[in-house]
C-alpha positions as CSV (number, residue, x, y, z in Angstrom):
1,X,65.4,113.2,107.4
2,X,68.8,113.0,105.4
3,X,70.3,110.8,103.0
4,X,73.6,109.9,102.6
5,X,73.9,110.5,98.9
6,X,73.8,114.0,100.0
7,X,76.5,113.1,102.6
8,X,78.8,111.8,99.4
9,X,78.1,114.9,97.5
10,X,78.7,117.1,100.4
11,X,81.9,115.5,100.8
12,X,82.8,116.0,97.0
13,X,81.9,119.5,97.0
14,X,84.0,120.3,100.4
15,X,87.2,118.8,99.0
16,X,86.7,121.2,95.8
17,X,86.0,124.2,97.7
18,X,89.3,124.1,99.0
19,X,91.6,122.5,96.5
20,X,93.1,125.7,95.5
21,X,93.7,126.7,99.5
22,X,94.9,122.9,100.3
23,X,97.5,123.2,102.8
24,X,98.2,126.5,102.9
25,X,99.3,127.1,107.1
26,X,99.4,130.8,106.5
27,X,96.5,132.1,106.8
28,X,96.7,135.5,105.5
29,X,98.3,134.6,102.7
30,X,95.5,132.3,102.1
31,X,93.0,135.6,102.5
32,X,95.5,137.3,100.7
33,X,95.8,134.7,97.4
34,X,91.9,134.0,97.5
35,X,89.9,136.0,99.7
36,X,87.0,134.4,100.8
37,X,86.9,130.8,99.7
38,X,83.2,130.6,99.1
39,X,83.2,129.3,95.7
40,X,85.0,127.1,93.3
41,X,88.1,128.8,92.5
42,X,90.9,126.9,90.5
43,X,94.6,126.9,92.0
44,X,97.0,130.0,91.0
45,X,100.3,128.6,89.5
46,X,102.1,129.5,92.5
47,X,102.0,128.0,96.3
48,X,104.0,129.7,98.4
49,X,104.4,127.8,101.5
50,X,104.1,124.5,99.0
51,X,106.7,121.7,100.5
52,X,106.5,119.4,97.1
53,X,110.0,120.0,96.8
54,X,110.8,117.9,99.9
55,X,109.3,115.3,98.9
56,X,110.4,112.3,96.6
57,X,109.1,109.6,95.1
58,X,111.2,106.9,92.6
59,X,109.5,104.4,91.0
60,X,110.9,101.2,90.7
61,X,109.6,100.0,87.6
62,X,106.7,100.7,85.8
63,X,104.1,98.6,88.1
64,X,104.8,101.8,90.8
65,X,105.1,104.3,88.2
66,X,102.3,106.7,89.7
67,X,103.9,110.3,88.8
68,X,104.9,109.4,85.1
69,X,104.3,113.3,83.8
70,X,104.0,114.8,87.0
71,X,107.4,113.7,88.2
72,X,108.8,116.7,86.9
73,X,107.8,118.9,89.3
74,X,108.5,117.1,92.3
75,X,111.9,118.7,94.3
76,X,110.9,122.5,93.0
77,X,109.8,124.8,94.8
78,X,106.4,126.7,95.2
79,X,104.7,124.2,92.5
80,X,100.7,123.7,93.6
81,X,100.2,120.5,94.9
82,X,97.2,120.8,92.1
83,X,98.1,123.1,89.5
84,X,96.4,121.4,86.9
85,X,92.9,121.3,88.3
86,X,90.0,123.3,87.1
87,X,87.2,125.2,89.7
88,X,84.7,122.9,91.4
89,X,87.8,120.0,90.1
90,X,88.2,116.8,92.9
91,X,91.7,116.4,94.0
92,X,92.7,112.5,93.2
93,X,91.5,111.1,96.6
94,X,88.1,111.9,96.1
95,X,88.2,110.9,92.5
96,X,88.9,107.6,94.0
97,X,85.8,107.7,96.1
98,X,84.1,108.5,93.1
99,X,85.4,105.7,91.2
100,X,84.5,103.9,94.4
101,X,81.2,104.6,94.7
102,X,80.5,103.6,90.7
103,X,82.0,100.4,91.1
104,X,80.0,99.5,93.9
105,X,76.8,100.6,92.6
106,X,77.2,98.9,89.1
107,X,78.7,95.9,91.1
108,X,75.5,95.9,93.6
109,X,78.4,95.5,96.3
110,X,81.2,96.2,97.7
111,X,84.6,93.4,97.2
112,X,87.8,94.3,98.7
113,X,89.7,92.5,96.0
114,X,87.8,94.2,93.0
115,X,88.6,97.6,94.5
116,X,92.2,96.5,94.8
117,X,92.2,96.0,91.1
118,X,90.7,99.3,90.0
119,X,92.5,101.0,92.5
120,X,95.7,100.0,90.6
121,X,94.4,100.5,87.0
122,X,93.3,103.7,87.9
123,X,96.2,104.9,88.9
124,X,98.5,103.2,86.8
125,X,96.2,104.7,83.6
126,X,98.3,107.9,81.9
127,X,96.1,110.9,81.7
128,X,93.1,109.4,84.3
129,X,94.2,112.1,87.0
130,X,95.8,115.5,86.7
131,X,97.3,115.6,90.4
132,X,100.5,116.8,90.8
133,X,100.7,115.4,94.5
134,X,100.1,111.9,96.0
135,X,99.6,111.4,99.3
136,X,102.3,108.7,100.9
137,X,100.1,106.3,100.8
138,X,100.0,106.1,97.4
139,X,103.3,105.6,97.0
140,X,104.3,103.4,99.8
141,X,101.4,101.3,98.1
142,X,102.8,101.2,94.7
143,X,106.2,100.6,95.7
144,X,105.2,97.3,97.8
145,X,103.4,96.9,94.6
146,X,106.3,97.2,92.7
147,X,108.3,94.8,94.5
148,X,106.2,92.0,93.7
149,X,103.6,92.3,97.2
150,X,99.9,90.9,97.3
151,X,97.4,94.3,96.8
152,X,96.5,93.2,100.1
153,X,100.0,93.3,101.5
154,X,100.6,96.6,100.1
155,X,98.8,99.3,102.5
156,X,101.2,100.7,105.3
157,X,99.8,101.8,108.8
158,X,98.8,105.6,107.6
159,X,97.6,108.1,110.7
160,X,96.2,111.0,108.1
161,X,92.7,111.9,107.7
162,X,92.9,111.3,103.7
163,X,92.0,107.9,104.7
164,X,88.6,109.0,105.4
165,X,87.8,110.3,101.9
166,X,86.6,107.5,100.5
167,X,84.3,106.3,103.6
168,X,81.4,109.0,102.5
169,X,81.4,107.5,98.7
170,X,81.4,103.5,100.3
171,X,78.4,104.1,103.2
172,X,76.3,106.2,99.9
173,X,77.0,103.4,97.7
174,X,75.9,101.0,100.4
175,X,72.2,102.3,101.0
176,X,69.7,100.1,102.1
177,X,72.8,97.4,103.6
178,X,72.5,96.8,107.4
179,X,74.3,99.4,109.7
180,X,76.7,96.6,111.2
181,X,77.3,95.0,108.0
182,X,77.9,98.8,106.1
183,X,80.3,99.3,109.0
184,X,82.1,96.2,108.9
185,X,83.1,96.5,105.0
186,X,84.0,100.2,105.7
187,X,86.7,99.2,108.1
188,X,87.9,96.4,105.6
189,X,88.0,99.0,102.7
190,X,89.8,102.0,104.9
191,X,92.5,99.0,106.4
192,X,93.6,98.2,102.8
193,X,95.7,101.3,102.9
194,X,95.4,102.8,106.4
195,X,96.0,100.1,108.2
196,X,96.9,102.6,111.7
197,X,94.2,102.1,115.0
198,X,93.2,105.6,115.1
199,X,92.3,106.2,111.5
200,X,90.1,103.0,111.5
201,X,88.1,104.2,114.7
202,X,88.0,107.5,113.2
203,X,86.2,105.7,110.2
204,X,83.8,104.0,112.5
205,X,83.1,107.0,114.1
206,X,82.5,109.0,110.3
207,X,79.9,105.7,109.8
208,X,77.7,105.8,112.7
209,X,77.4,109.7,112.6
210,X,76.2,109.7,108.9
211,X,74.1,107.0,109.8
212,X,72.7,108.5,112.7
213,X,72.0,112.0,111.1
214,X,70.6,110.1,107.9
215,X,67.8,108.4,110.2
216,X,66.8,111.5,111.6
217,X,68.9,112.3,114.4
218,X,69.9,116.2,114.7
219,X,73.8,116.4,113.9
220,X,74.8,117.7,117.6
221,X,73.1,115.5,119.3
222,X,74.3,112.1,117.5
223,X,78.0,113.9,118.0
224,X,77.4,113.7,122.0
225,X,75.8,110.2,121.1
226,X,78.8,108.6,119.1
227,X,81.7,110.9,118.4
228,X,82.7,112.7,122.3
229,X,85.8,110.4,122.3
230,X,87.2,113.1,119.8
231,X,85.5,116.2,121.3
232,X,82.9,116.7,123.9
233,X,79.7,118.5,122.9
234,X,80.5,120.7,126.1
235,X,83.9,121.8,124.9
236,X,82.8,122.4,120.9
237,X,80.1,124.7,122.3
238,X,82.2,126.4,124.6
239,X,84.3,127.7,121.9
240,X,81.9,128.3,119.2
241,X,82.0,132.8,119.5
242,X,85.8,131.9,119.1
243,X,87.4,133.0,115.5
244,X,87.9,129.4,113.4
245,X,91.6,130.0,113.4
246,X,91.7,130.0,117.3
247,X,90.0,126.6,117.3
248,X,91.9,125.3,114.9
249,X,95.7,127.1,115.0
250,X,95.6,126.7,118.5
251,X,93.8,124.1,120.1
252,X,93.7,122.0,117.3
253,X,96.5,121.4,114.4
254,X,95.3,122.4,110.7
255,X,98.1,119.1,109.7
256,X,96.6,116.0,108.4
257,X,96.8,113.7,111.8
258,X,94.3,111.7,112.6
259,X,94.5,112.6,116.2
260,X,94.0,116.7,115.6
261,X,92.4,116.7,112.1
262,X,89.6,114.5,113.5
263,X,88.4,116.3,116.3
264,X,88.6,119.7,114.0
265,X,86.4,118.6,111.6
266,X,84.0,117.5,114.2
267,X,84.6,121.0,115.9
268,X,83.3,122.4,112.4
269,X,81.0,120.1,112.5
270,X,79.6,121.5,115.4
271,X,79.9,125.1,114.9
272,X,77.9,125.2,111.4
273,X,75.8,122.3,112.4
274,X,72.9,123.9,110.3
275,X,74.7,125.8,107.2
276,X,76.5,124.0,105.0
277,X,77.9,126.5,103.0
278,X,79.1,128.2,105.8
279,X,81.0,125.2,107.0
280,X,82.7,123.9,104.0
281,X,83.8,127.9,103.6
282,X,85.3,127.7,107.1
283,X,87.1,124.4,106.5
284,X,88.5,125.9,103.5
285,X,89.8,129.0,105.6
286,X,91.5,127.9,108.2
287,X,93.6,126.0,105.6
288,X,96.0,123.0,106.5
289,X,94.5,119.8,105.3
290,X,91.4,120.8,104.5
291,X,90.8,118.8,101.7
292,X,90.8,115.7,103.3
293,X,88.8,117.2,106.6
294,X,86.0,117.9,103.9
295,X,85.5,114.3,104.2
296,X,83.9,114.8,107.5
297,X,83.0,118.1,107.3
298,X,81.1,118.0,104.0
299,X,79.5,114.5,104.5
300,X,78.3,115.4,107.7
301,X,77.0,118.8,106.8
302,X,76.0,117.5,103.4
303,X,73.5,114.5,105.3
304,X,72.3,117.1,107.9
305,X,71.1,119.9,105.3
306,X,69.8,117.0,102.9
307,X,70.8,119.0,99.3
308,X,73.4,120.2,98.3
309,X,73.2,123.7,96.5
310,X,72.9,124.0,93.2
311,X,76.3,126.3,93.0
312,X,78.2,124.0,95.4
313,X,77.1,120.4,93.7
314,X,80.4,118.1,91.8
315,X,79.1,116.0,89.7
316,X,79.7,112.8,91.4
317,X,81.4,110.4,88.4
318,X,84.7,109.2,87.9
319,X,84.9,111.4,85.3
């Protein structure tokens, strides 16, 4: 029998294993940088294949001013997307979903509108996150925000798995609440600010696994139950004596697509269906977004195994 605190923490402690690997696409410069990823590590100052300095982000006024002392380092080159962040450190989406799951369990529920609020003071709050990247929908959020939209007009139609990283911290902090009912506020919570068809089935399909798995169900066969629109039980076993970077290099994309990224975490999933260490150390590997596939990879490996070790546990505060 599992429980789906253990699904949360798994979740946290996937995301921090590979923080310091986060998208890194070449792989032997991952191997080369880290070695084997199979404990908390904090981020070297340099990323080589880091693309922060394409991206941009202007505030326009203070209401979307999300980067305030990290705007410096956006538009240079080989910056770490979280230079700042200590071993066994959360990157800022899962410090969300543990600010998440507080709220809701000092609340004794979950309100749409109250996470809206916090959402927003959180991340307008100087010095309540040390990330150095946001993902876009943070700041397509913020500047809707800053133009005067409703929070609930603000989210934008996102297709990346970070929209999943909260779902693990909601469905803990909702123990004991009806399956339909836990599912229903999970798709309300991930359509604030991923409002996009495949990430909200995706969430649905996170839900009813970690359900399943935490009522007893072995994790392989509640995947061939609820989750073979994504991948077929057949197909994940099939490649299982293939190397991780096979699986996912070539079959499936490393990016952060809903459409790839699901199906590779549930590939992982499969694969290390019984080891959780060994899973959340693969994720890591084969690099790309595997952050935000820790969502589904930890939670699920985290609910199967039931505890999390002792070397691998974030403490789950929204520290």
């Amino acid at each position: 029998m599992g429980n789906l605190f253990a699904g949360y923490e798994g979740s946290l402690a996937a995301d921090a294993l590979a923080m310091p690997v986060h998208w890194y696409y070449d792989r032997e410069a991952l191997r080369q940088d880290y070695g084997t990823v199979d404990h908390f590590m904090a981020p070297q100052p340099v990323h080589p294949g880091s693309i922060l300095w394409r991206s941009t982000y202007v505030p326009l006024n203070e209401r979307g001013d999300i980067l305030r002392e990290q705007a410096e380092f956006w538009g240079k080159r080989e910056i770490h997307y979280h230079q700042f962040l200590s071993a066994g450190e959360n990157t800022l989406n899962f410090k969300l979903a543990a600010e998440l799951y507080t709220m809701v369990r000092e609340n004794g529920g979950y309100d749409p509108d109250a996470w809206l609020d916090r959402y927003i003071s959180r991340m307008l709050q100087p010095g309540w996150h040390r990330d150095t990247y946001l993902e876009e929908y943070h700041r397509a959020f913020f500047t809707r925000y800053a133009q005067g939209k409703k929070p609930r007009k603000c989210g934008i139609s996102d297709e990346h798995i970070g929209g999943l990283a909260t779902v693990p911290a909601l469905v803990a902090a909702l123990e004991g609440t009806s399956p339909e009912e836990i599912r229903r506020l999970v798709k309300e919570h991930v359509g604030l600010t991923h409002a996009h068809a495949n990430v909200l089935r995706a969430a649905d399909t996170l839900v009813r696994l970690l359900l399943a798995v935490a009522a007893g169900e072995p994790l392989r066969e509640a995947m061939r139950r609820e989750a073979g629109d994504w991948i077929s039980g057949n197909k994940a076993e099939s490649w299982r004596e293939q190397p991780d970077t096979t699986v996912i290099g070539q079959r499936y994309s490393p990016a952060c697509y809903i459409a790839e990224a699901m199906p590779a975490a549930l590939y992982l999933c499969w694969k290390y269906h019984d080891d959780f260490q060994a899973g959340i150390t693969a994720n890591a590997m084969v690099g790309g977004d595997n952050c935000h596939r820790g969502a589904v990879v930890g939670s699920l490996l985290g609910v199967a195994a039931t505890e999390i070790p002792a070397s691998l546990r974030v403490e789950p505060t929204s520290r």
